[in-house]
Each structure stands twice: as structure tokens, then as C-alpha cells.
N, CA and C of each residue as an Amber inpcrd file, in Angstrom:
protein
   324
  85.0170000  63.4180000 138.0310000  85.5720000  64.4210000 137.1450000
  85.5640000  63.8830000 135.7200000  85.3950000  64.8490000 134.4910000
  85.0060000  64.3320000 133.3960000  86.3970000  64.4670000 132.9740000
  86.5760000  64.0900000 131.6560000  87.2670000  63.8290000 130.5770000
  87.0660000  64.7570000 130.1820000  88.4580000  65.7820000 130.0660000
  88.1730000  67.3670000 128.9510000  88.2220000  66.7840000 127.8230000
  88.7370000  65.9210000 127.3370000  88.5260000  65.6680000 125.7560000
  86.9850000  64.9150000 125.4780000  85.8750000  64.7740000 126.3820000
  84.7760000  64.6000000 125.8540000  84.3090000  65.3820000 126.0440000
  84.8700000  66.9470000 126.0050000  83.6000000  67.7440000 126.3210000
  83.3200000  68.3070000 124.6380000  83.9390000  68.0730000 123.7690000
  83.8770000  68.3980000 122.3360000  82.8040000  67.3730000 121.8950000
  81.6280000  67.5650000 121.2680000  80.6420000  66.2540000 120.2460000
  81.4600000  65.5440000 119.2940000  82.4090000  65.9630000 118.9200000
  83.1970000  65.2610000 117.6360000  84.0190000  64.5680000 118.3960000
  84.9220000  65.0730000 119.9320000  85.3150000  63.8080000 120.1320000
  84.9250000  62.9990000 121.0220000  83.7180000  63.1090000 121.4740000
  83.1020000  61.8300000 121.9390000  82.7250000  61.0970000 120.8520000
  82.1270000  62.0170000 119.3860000  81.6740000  60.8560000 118.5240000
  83.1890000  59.8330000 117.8060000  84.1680000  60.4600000 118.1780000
  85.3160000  59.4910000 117.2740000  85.6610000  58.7680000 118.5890000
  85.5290000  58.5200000 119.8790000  85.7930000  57.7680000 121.0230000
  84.6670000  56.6980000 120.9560000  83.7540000  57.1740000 120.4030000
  81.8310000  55.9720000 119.6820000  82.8010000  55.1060000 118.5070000
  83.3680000  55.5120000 118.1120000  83.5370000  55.3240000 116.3090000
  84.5280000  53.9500000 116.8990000  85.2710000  54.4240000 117.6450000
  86.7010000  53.0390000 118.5160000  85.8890000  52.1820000 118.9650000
  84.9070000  52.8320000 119.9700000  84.7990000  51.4280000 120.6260000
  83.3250000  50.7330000 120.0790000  82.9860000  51.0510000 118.5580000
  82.3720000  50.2930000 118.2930000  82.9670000  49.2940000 116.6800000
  84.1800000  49.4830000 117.1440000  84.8840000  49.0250000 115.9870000
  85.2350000  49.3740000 114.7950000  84.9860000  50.9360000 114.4780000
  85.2350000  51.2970000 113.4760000  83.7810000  52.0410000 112.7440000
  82.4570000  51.3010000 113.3900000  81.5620000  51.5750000 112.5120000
  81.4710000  53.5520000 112.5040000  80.9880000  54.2680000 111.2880000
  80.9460000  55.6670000 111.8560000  79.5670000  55.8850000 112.4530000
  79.3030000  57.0390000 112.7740000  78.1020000  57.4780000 113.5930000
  77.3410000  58.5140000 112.5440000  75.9000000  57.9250000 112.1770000
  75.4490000  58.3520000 111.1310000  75.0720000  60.1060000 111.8500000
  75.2540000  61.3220000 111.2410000  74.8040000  62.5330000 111.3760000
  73.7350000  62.8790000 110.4390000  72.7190000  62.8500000 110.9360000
  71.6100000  63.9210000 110.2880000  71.0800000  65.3730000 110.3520000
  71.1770000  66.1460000 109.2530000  70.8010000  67.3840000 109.4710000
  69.4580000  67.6470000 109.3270000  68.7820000  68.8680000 110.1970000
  67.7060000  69.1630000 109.5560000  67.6700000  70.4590000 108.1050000
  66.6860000  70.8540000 108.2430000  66.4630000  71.7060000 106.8540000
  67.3680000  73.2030000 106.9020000  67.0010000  73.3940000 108.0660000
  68.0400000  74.8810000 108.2690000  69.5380000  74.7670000 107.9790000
  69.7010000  73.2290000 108.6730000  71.9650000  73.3340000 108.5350000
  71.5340000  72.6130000 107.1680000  70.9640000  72.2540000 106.0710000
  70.9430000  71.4400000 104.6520000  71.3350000  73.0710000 104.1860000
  70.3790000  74.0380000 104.0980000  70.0040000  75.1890000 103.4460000
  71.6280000  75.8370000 103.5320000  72.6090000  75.7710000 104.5560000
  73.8060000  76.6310000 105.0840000  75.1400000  75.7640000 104.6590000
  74.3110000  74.6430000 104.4600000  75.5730000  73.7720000 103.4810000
  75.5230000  73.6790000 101.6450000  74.1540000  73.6500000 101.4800000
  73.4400000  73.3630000 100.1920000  72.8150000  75.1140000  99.3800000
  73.4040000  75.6370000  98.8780000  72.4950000  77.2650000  98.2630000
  71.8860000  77.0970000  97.6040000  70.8370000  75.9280000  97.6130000
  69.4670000  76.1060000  96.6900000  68.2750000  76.0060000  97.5560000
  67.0780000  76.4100000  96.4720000  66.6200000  76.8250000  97.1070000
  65.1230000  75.5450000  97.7200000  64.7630000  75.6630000  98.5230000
  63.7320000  74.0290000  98.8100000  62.9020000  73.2590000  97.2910000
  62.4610000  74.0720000  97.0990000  61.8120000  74.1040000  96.0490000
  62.6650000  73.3260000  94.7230000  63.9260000  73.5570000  94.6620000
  64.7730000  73.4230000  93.5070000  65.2700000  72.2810000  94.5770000
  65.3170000  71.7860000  95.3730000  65.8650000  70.6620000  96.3130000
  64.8860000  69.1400000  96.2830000  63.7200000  69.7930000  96.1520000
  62.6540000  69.2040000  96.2150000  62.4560000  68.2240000  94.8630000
  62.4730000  69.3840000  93.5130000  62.0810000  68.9630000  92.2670000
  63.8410000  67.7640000  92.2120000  64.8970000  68.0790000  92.3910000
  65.9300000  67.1180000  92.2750000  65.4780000  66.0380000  92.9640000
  65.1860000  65.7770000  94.3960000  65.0060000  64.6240000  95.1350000
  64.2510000  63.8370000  94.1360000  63.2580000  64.1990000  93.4810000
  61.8640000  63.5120000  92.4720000  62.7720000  63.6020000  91.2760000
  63.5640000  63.7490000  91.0040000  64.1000000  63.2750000  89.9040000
  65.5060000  62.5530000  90.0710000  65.8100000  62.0980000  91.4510000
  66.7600000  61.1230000  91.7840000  68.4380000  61.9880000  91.6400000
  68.3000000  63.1600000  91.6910000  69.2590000  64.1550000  91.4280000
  69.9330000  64.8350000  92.8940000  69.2300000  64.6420000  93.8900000
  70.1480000  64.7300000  94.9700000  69.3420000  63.7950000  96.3610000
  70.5300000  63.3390000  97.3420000  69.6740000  62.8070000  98.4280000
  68.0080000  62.8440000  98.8980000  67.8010000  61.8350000  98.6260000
  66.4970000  61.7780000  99.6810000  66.4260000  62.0310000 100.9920000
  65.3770000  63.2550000 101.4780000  65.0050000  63.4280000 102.8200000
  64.8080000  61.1950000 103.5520000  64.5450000  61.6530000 104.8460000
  64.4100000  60.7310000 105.9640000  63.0520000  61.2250000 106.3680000
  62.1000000  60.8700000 106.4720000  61.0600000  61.5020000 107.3450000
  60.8440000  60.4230000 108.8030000  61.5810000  61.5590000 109.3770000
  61.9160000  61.0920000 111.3050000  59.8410000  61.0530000 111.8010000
  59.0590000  61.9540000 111.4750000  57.6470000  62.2170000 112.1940000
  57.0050000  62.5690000 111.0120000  55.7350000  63.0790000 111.2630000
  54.7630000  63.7940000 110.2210000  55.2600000  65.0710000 109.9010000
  55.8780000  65.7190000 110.6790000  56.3920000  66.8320000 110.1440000
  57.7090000  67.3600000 110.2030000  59.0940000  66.4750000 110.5010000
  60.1320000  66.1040000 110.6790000  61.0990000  65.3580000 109.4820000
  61.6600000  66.2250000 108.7620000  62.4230000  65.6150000 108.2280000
  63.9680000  66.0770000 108.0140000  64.3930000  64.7310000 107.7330000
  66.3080000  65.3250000 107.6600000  66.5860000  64.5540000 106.6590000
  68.0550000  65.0930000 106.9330000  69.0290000  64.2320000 105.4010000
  70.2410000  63.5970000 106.4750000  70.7470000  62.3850000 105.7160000
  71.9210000  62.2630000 106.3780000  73.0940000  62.9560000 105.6700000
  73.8950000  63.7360000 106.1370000  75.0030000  64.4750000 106.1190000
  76.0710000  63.5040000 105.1310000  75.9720000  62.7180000 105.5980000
  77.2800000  61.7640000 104.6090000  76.9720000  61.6880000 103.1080000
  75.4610000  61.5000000 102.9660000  74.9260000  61.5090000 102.0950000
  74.9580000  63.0830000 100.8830000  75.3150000  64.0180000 101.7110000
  74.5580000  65.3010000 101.0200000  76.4080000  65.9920000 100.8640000
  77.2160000  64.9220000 102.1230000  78.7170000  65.6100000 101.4480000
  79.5680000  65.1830000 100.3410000  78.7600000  63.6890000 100.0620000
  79.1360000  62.8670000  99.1350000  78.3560000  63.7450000  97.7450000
  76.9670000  63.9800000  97.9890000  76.4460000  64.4390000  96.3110000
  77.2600000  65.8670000  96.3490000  77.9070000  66.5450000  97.2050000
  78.1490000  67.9340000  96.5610000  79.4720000  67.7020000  96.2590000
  80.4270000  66.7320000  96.7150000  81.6650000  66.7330000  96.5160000
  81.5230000  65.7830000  95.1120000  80.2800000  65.0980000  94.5260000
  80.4170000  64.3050000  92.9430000  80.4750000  65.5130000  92.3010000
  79.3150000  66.6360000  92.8770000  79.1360000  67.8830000  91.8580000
  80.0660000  68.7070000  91.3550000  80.6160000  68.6680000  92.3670000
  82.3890000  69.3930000  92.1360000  82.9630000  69.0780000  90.7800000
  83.3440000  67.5480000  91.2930000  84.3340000  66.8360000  90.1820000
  83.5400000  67.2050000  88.9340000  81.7070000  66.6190000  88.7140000
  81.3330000  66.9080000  87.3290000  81.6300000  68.1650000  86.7400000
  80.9130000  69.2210000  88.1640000  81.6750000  70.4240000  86.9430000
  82.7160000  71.3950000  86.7930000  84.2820000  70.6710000  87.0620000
  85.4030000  70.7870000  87.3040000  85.5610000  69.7550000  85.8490000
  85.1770000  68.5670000  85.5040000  85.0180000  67.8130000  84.6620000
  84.4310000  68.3390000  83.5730000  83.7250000  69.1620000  83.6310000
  82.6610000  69.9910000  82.3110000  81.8570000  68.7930000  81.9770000
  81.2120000  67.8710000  83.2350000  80.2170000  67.1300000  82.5570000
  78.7910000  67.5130000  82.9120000  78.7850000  68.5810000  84.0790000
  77.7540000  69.5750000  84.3630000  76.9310000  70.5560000  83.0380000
  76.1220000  70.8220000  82.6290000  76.2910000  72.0410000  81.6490000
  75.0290000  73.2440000  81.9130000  75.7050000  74.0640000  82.1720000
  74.0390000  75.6420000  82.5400000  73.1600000  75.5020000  81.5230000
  71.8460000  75.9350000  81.7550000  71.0120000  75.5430000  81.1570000
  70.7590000  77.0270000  80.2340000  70.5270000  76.6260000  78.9280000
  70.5020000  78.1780000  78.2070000  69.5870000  79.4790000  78.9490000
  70.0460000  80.3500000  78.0560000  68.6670000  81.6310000  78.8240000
  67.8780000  81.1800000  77.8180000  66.5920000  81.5510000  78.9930000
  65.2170000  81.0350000  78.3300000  64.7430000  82.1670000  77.2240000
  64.2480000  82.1950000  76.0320000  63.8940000  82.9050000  75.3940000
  62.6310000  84.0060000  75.9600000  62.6540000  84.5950000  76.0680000
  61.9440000  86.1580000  76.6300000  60.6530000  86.1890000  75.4420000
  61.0380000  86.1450000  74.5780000  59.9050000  86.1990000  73.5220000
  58.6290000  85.1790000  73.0480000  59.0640000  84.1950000  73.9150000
  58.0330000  83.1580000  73.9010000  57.1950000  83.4220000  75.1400000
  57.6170000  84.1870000  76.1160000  56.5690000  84.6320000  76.8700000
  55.1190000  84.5350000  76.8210000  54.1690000  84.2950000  77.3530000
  52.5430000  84.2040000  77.1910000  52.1670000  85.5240000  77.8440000
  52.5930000  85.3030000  79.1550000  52.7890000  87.0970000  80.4600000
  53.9300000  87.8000000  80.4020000  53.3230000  88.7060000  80.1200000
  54.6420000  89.9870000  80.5330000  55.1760000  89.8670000  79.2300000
  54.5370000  89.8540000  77.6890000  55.1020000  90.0270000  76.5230000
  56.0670000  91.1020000  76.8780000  57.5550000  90.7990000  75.7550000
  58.7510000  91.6760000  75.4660000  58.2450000  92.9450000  74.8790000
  57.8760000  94.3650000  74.8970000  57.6990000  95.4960000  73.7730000
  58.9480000  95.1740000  73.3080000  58.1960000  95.4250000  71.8480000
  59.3820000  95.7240000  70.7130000  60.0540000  96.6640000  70.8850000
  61.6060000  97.0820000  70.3710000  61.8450000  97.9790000  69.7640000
  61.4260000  99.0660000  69.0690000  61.8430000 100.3520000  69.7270000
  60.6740000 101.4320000  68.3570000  62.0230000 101.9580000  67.1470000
């Protein structure tokens, strides 16, 4: 007969966490639970990673990759503080009139 309290993943993983002395148990997400924690979009996830602006993927296979979770609760909970801090700042609206495509019509 099992243990009803291991039938939960979280608490078998904090019954891991005791009897290995404390160490924690690394969690990795893939791209779908990143996307449901994280509202940007891959693309805008992507260009940050290459500019050292949020966690680096893990690449598990050739076409397999994750993040570790500790990692991605730690950069959104710095993001907080910065822009709760006002050390974040939005980036202006882009001027419309410098356009090359899709020139602005003037005013008549």
C-alpha cells in the first residue's frame, strides 16, 4: 500500500529534497508551460536570450529544448522589482513618418 502523501509530484519532490539533504530538485519546463508563465512572444524571447536579457534555453536533443524554471522565476521576479523600481523604461512610439512601406498620407 502506497503513501497518500506521495501521490502529489510536489510531495514526493520535497520527500527527494530531505533525503538528499537539502539539495532542491532542478524543474525544467518546456516551451508551451515557458509561453503560460512568460507573455512574450518566442521571437522577442529569443532576441533577449542573444542579448543576455533573459535565461538561456538547455538544449536536452536536436530538437528539444527547455529552461530551468528556477531560472525563469528568478528573471521575472528581478523584472518586477526593476519596474516597480522605475529602472525598467517603455520604449518610445516609433515614429510613423519615417516609414519606407506603408508611407503616412498627409493630412488634407
Amino acid at each position: 500500500m502506497s503513501d497518500p502523501g506521495l501521490e502529489n509530484a510536489y510531495a514526493y519532490a520535497a520527500l527527494m529534497r530531505g533525503n538528499v539533504g537539502q539539495q532542491a530538485l532542478r524543474r525544467f519546463i518546456r516551451r508551451s508551460q515557458l509561453r503560460e508563465i512568460v507573455p512574450l512572444a518566442d521571437t522577442t524571447i529569443y532576441e533577449m536570450e542573444q542579448r543576455n536579457e533573459f535565461p538561456r534555453r538547455i538544449l536536452l536533443a536536436s530538437r528539444v529544448v527547455v529552461w530551468d524554471l528556477t531560472e525563469v522565476e528568478t528573471w521575472m521576479d528581478q523584472r518586477r522589482r526593476d519596474s516597480r523600481a522605475g529602472t525598467v523604461k517603455a520604449l518610445g512610439v516609433p515614429d510613423v513618418r519615417k516609414r519606407k512601406s506603408r508611407p503616412v498620407r498627409r493630412a488634407r
